[in-house]
C-alpha positions as CSV (number, residue, x, y, z in Angstrom):
1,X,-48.5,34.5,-39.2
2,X,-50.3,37.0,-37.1
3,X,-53.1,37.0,-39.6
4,X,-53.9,33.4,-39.8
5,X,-53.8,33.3,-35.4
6,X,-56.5,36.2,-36.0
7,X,-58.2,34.3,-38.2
8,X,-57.9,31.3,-35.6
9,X,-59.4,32.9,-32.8
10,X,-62.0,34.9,-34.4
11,X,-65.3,34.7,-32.4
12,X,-63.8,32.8,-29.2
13,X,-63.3,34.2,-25.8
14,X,-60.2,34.1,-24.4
15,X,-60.9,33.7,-20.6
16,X,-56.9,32.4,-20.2
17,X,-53.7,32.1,-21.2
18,X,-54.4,28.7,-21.9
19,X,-56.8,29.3,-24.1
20,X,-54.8,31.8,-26.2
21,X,-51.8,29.2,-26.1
22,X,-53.8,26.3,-27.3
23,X,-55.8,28.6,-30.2
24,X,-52.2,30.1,-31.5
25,X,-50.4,26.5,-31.2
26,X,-53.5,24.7,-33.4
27,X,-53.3,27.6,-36.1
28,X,-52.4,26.3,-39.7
29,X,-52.6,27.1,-43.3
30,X,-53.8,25.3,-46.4
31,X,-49.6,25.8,-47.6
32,X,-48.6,24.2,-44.2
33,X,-47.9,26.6,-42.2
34,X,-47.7,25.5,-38.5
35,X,-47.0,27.4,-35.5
36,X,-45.4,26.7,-32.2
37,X,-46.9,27.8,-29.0
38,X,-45.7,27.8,-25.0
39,X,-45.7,30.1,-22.4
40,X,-42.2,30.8,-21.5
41,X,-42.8,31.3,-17.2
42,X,-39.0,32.6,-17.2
43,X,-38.6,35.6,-14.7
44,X,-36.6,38.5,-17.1
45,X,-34.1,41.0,-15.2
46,X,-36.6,45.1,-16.0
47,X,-34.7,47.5,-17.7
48,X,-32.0,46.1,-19.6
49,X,-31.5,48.5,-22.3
50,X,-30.1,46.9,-25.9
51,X,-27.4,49.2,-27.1
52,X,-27.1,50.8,-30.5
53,X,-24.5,47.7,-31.1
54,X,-26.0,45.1,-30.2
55,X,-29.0,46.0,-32.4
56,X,-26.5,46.5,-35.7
57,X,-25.5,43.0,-34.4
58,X,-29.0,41.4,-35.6
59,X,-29.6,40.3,-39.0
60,X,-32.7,42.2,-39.7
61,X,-34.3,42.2,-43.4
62,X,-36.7,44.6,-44.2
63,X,-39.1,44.2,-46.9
64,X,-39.0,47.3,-49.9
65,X,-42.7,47.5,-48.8
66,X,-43.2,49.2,-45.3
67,X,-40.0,47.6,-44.0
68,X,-40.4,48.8,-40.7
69,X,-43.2,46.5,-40.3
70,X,-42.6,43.7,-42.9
71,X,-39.1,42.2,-41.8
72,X,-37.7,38.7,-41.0
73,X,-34.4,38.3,-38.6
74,X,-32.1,35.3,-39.8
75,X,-30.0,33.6,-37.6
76,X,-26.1,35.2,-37.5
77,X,-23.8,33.8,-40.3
């Protein structure tokens, strides 16, 4: 999806986060593809560390092809 938000914003200046919201959330694709955009203003607790564990927990599937960059997570089963 990153592509296509490229794509999207190619050329424009983006002077806030507004802006980059609002250019991401109107991205779309001939196929369909839309995209869902908001700034999450949550406040996040710094350094918590995600354990070896917890990480084998999530259902990461990695593409034969550069898999370390061309994955999907599904939800847990």
């Amino acid at each position: 999806m990153f592509c296509y938000i490229s794509k999207n914003w190619r050329g424009r200046p983006l002077i806030s986060i507004e802006t980059v919201i609002n250019l991401i959330a109107n991205t779309t694709t001939k196929q369909g593809l839309e995209i869902v955009c908001v700034l999450d203003e949550n406040t996040y607790e710094r350094g918590i560390e995600v354990t070896k564990e917890e990480l084998d927990l999530v259902n990461i599937n990695r593409d034969e092809f550069h898999g370390e960059w061309n994955y999907f997570i599904s939800p847990q089963e």
